[in-house]
Each structure stands twice: as structure tokens, then as C-alpha cells.
N, C-alpha and C positions, 0 to 999 in steps of 0.2 A: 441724678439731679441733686445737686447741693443745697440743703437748706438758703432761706433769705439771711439775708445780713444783718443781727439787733439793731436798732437805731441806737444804743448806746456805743456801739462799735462804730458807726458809720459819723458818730459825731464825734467820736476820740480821731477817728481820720484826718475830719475835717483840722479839729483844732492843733493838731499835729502839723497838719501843714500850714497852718498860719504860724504858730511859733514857729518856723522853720524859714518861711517869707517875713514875718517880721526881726527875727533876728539877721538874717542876709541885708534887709533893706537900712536894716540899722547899723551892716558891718560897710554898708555902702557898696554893695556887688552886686552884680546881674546875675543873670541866672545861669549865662551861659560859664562866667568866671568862675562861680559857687562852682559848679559841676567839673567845673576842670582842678580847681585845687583837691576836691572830693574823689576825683578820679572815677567819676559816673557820669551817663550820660546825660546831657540838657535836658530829655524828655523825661527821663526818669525821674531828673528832679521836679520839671512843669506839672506833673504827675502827682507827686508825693505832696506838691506845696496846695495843688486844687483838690486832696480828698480821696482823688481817685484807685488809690491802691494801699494794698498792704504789705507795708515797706519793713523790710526783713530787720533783724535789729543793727547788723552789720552796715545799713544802708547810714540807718539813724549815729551809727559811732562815727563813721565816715565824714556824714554832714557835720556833725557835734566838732570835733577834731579839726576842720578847716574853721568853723566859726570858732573855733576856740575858746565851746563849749562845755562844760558837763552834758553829756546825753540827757541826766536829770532834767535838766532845764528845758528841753524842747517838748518832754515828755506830756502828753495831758495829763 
């Protein structure tokens, strides 16, 4: 059994995936477009931008890269 998740991790999640929803909404793209220039799946991102997982950092260079990002910048 794995330990619980810190709440300081589970809110770096969260705000991880709002920078990542506010920078796409501000690049003017959906979610589905985001994940196709990023070359990952739609749900992976739906995923990433509500919290829900711990997105590898490959995932985060990937997203950074079509937003035409610093990875810095998405980072909490």
C-alpha cells in the first residue's frame, strides 16, 4: 500500500494544471488541438489540467514546447 499524497503535492498538481489550462486558453486552443500539437492524448491532458495525475516531466516539456513555453513558467 503507498503511502497518502501530502497536500502540498496534491496542490502543486492542482496549480500545475491550471497554468497549463490558463496558458492554452490564452494560446486560444482546446484541449483536443493542445494534445495533438503536444503529441499526447486528449485525456492525458484533461487529466493533467484537473489535478488528476503526476505528469512526468517529459509530459510538462512537451505541453511547454507547443505553448511556446519555458517549462519554468507552467511550473508551481
Amino acid at each position: 500500500m503507498q503511502p497518502a499524497t501530502p497536500p502540498w503535492i496534491e496542490q502543486a498538481r492542482i496549480e500545475l494544471g491550471n497554468r497549463i489550462r490558463d496558458a492554452r486558453l490564452h494560446a486560444d486552443l482546446t484541449q483536443e488541438k493542445l494534445a495533438e500539437m503536444a503529441g499526447i492524448d486528449r485525456t492525458t491532458l484533461q487529466k493533467t489540467e484537473a489535478g488528476k495525475t503526476d505528469p512526468k516531466f517529459s509530459l510538462i516539456l512537451r505541453l511547454a514546447r507547443a505553448l511556446r513555453l519555458p517549462a519554468r513558467d507552467l511550473m508551481p
